[in-house]
C-alpha positions in Angstrom: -128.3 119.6 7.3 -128.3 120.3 3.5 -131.5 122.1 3.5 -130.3 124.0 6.6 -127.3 125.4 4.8 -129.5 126.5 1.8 -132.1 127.9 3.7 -128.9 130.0 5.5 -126.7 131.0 2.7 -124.6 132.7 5.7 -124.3 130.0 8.4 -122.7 128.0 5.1 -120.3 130.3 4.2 -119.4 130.9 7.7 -118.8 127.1 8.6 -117.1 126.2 4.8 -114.9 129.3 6.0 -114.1 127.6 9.0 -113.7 124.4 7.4 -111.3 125.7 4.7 -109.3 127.9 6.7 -105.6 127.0 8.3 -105.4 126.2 11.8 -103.9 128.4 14.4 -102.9 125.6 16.6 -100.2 125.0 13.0 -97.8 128.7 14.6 -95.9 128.7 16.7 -94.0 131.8 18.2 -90.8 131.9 20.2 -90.5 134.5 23.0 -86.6 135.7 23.6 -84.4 138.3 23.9 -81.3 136.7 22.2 -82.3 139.9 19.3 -78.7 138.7 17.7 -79.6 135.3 16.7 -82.5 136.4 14.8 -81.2 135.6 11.8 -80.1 132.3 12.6 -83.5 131.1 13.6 -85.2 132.3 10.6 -82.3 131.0 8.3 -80.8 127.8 10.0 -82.7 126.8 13.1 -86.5 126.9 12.3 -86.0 125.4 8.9 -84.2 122.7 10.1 -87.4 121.8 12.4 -89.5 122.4 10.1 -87.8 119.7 8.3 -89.4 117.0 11.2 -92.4 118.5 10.9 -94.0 120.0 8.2 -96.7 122.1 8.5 -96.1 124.1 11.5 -95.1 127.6 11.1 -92.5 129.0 13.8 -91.9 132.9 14.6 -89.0 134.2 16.1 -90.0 137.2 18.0 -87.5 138.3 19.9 -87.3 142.1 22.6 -84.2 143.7 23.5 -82.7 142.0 26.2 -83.0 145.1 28.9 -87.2 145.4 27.8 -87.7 141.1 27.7 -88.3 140.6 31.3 -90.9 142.8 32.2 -92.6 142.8 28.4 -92.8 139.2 28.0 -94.7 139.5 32.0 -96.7 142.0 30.8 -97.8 139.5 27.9 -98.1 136.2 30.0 -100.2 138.3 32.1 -102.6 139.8 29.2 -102.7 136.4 27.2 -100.7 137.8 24.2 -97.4 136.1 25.3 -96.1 133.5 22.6 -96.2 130.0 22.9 -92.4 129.5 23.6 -90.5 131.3 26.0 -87.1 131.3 26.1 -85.9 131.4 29.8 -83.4 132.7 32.0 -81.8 130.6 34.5 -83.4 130.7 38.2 -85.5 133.2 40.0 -86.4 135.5 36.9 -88.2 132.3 35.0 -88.8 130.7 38.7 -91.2 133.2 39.6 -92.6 133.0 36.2 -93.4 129.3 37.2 -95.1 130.5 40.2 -97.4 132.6 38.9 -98.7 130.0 36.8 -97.1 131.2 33.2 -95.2 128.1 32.5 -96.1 124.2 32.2 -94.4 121.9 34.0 -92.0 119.8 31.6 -90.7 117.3 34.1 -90.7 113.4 32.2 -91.4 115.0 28.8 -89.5 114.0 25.8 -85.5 115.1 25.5 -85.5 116.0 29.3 -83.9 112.7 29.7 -80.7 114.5 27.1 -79.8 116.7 30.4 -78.0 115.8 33.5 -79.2 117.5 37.1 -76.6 120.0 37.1 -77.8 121.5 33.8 -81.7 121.0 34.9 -81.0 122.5 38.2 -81.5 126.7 36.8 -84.8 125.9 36.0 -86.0 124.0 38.7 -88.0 125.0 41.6 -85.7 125.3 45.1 -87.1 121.4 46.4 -86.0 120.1 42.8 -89.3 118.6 42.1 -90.5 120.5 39.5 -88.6 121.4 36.0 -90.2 124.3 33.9 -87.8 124.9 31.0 -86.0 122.6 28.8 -81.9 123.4 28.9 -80.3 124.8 25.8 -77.1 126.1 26.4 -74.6 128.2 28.7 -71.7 130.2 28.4 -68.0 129.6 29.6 -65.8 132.0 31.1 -61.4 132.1 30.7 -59.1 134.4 29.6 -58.5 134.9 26.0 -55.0 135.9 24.6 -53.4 138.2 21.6 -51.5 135.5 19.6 -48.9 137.7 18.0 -48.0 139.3 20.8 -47.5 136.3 23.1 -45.5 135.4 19.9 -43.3 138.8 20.1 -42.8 138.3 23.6 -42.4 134.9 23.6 -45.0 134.3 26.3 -46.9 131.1 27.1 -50.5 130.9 28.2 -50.3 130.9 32.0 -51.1 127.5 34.0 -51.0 129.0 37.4 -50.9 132.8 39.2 -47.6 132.9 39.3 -47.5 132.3 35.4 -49.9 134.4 35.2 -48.4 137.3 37.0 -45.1 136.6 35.7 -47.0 137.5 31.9 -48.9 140.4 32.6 -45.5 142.0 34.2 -43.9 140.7 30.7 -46.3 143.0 29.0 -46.4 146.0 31.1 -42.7 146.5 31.4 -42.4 146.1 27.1 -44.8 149.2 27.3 -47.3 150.0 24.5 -50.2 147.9 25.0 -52.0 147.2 28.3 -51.4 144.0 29.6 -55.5 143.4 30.2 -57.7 144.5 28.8 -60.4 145.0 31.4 -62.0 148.3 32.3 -64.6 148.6 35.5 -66.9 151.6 34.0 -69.8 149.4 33.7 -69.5 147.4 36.8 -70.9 144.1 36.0 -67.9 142.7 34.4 -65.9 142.7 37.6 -68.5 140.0 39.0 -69.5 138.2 35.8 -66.4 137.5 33.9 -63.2 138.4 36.6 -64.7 137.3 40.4 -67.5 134.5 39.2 -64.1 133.2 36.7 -61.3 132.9 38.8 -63.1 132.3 41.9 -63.9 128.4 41.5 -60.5 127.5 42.2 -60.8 129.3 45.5 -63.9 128.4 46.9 -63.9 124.4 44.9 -66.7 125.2 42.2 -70.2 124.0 43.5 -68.9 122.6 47.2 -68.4 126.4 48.0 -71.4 127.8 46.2 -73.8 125.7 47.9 -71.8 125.8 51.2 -72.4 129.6 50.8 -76.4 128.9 50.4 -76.6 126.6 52.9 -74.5 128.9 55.6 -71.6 126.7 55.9 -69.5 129.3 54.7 -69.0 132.9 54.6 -67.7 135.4 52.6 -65.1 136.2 55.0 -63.8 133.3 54.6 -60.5 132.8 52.9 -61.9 130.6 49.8 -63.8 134.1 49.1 -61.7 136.7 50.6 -58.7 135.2 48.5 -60.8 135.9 45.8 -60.5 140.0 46.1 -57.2 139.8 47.4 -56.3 138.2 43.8 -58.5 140.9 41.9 -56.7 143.7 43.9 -53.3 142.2 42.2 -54.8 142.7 39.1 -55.7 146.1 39.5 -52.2 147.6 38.3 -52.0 145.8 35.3 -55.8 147.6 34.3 -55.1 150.3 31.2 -54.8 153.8 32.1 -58.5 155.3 32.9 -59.6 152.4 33.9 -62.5 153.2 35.7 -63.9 155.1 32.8 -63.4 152.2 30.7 -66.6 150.7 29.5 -67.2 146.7 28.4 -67.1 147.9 24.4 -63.9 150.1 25.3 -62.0 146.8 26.5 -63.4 144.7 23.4 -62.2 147.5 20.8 -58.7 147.7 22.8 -58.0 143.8 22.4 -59.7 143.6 19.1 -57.5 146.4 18.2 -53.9 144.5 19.3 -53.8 147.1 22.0 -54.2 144.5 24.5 -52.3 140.9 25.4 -54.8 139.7 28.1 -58.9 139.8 27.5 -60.9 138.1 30.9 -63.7 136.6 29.0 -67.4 134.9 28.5 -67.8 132.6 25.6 -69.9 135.2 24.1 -67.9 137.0 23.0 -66.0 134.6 20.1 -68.1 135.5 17.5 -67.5 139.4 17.7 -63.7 138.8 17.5 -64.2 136.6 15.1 -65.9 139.3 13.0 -62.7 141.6 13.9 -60.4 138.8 12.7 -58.5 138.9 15.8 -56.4 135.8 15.6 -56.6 134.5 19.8 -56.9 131.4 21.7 -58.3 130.8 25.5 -56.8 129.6 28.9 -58.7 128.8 31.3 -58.5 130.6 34.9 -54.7 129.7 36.3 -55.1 127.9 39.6 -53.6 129.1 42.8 -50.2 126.7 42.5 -49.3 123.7 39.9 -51.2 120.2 40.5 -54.0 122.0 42.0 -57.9 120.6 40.8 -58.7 123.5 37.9 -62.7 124.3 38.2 -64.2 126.8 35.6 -67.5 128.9 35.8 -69.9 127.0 33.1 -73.0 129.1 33.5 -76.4 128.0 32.5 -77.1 130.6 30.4 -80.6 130.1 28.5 -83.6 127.7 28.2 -87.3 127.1 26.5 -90.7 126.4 28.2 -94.1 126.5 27.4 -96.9 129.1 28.2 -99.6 127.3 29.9 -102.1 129.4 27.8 -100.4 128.6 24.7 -103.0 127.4 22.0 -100.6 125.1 20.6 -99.2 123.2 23.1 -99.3 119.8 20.9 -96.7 121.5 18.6 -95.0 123.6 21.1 -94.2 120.3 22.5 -92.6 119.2 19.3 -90.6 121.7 19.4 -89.2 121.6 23.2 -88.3 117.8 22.3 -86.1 118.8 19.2 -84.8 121.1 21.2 -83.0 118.3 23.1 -82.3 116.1 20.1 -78.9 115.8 19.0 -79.5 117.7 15.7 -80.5 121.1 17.9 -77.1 120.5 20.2 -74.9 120.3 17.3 -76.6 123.3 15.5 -76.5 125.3 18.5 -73.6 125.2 19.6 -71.8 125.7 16.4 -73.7 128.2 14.9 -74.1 130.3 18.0 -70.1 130.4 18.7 -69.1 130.7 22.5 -73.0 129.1 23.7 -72.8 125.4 24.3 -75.4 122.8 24.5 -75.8 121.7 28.1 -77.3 118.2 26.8 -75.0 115.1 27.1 -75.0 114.4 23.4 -71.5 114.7 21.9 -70.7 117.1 19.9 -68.3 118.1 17.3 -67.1 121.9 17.8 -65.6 123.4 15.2 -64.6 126.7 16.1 -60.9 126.2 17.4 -61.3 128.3 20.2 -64.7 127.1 20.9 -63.6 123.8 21.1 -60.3 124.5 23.4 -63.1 126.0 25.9 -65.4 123.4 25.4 -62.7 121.1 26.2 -62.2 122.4 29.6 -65.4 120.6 30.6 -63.3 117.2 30.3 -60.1 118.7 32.2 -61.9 120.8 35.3 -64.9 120.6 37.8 -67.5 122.9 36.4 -69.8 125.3 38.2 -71.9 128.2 37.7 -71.8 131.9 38.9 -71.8 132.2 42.6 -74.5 134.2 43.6 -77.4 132.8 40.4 -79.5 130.3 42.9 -81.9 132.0 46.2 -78.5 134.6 46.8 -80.0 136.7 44.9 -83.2 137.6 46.2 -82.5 139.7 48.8 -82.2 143.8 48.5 -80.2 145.1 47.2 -79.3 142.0 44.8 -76.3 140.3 46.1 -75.7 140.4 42.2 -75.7 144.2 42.0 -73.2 144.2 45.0 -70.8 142.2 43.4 -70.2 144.4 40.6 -69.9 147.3 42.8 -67.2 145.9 45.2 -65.5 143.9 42.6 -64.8 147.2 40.6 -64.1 148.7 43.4 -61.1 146.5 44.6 -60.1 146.6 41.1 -59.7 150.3 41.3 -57.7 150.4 44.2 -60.8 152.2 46.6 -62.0 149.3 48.6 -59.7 146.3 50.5 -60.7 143.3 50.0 -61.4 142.6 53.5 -64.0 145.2 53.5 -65.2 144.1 50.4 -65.6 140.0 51.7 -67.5 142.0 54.9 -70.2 144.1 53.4 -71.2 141.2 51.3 -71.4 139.2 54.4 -73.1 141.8 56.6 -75.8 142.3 53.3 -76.6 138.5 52.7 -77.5 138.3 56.5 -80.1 141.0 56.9 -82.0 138.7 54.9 -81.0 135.3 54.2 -81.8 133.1 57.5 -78.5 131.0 57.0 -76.1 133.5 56.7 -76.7 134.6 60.1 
């Protein structure tokens, strides 16, 4: 070997070079379009893994949320994808399981953290295979102007008729809008108004899966009731309403122009930023003594390429995901996303922890339409926001509503018919 390498100066260089040179299989790089938190990986989350383990590099490389999907399938498809993939719950990560993009995690380390409910998004439809580890969701409520339920002396409401009893409060003082809720965009009249009070109708995941499995309908008064609520609502909407985008209704509460805000977690943080002094309630059920149920979305989760170079460490890093330490970071450094593990965990943001809480007082669920119901065309996702703004405006009943989404889920979906 020695006089090999001196009889071919180059063929030693080239191996000492080899020899001497870092491993790639040491980086790692995270796929995700949580563009917000970059920061907080590169300054909290990474370093505390790095911390375990020592060595290996980690990238945060996150796209813009509305280019993620069909970039990071463009990359999985040309072998440039990065090692970790953060996930979106069901079909959009499901079919990236299909294709072959992701390995399958079931019986590695920290899946035992979760329970089924939090496994089920990234699952295939027979259960029996799990793709992505779960990180966290998002909770949806109402949140609520403390000084002026302090002017007014209001209380947060327990049931609708508290509820309605408020928003009347408000609306005949005059001055600020009693909700602030605006239907320009669409998709909040499904995400955070019919997928949040709706629970209590149709008895969180007993009605969602009877909905799958064609047991029930959306005629049915569980959903019907649902629209007939949200057509209540509609008067106590600001003026211009239906020009009234998501950022609109954030500025107007954040402002004190507002008493009532209809909610996601996600958005804690931002009026935090505002200093906007609020709590939460969580959606008022139909009458007192009624079982409360809240919409407790699984929200976002991590898997491995299958082409990943790195797999080794990318492992490492999918079990620390589910370690206590990464719950407890999580959730209180990215305020209004909480761990779906079963580790306990100290919140610290006040009205984190009062929605948080709700998890001990109500059945939770997640949004109606997330598993197989949305596969058919259009989306039945895309037709909720377009009837639930709708009814909200005052230009569709909700018995109409409740029957086109019943005559669209049966052109396709075999037990709807």
């Amino acid at each position: 070997m020695e006089t090999l390498l001196m009889r071919t100066p180059l063929l030693a260089t080239l191996l000492a070079a080899t020899l001497l040179a870092p491993a790639q299989a040491g980086t790692l790089t995270i796929e995700s379009w949580r563009v917000d938190d970059k920061a907080l990986w590169e300054s909290t989350l990474i370093p505390a893994f790095q911390r375990k383990h020592p060595g290996v590099e980690v990238k945060f490389a996150p796209t813009a949320p509305t280019e993620y999907d069909s970039s990071l399938s463009a990359r999985l498809t040309g072998g440039t994808a990065g090692d970790l993939i953060a996930c979106r719950p069901f079909d959009v990560s499901l079919a990236l399981y299909k294709k072959g993009h992701l390995e399958k995690l079931d019986g590695r380390p920290g899946m035992e953290n979760f329970p089924a409910s939090a496994k089920v998004a990234w699952q295939t439809d027979d259960g029996k295979d799990s793709y992505c580890m779960p990180m966290a969701s998002v909770i949806h409520g109402f949140f609520y102007n403390k000084a002026i339920f302090r002017k007014l002396s209001l209380q947060p409401p327990r049931t609708e008729a508290e509820l309605f009893a408020l928003l009347d409060t408000v609306k005949k003082a005059g001055g600020i809008a009693p909700l602030a809720l605006g239907t320009a965009d669409q998709w909040e009249a499904n995400q955070i108004v019919f997928t949040n009070l709706g629970p209590n109708y149709w008895q969180g995941e007993a009605g969602r899966k009877a909905l799958i499995a064609g047991q029930a309908r959306f005629t049915d008064p569980a959903f019907e009731g649902v629209f007939d609520l949200m057509a209540r609502l509609g008067p106590y909407l600001p003026k211009g309403a239906s020009a009234q985008t998501y950022g609109d209704s954030q500025n107007l509460f954040a402002l004190g122009r507002a008493a009532v805000y209809p909610a996601g977690s996600w958005d804690i943080a931002y009026f935090n930023q505002q200093g906007v002094e609020f709590g939460a309630f969580p959606p008022p059920v139909r009458k007192a003594g009624d079982k409360c149920f809240i919409s407790d979305h699984t929200d976002i989760g991590m898997g491995i390429n299958r082409k990943s170079k790195n797999k080794e460490d990318a492992q490492k890093f999918i079990t620390w995901l589910g370690s206590q330490e990464f719950a407890d970071l999580y959730t209180n450094k990215v305020t209004g996303f909480f761990s779906l593990s079963n580790h306990l965990i100290a919140v610290r943001d006040p009205v984190a922890k009062q929605m948080m809480d709700w998890r001990t007082q109500c059945g939770s669920t997640i949004r109606l339409n997330s598993q197989v119901l949305n596969r058919g065309t259009p989306p039945l996702e895309n037709e909720l926001w377009n009837v639930g703004a709708q009814v909200l405006n005052g230009k569709l009943a909700p018995k109409d509503a409740a029957a086109r989404l019943q005559a669209g889920l049966a052109k396709w979906h075999k037990p709807a018919q």
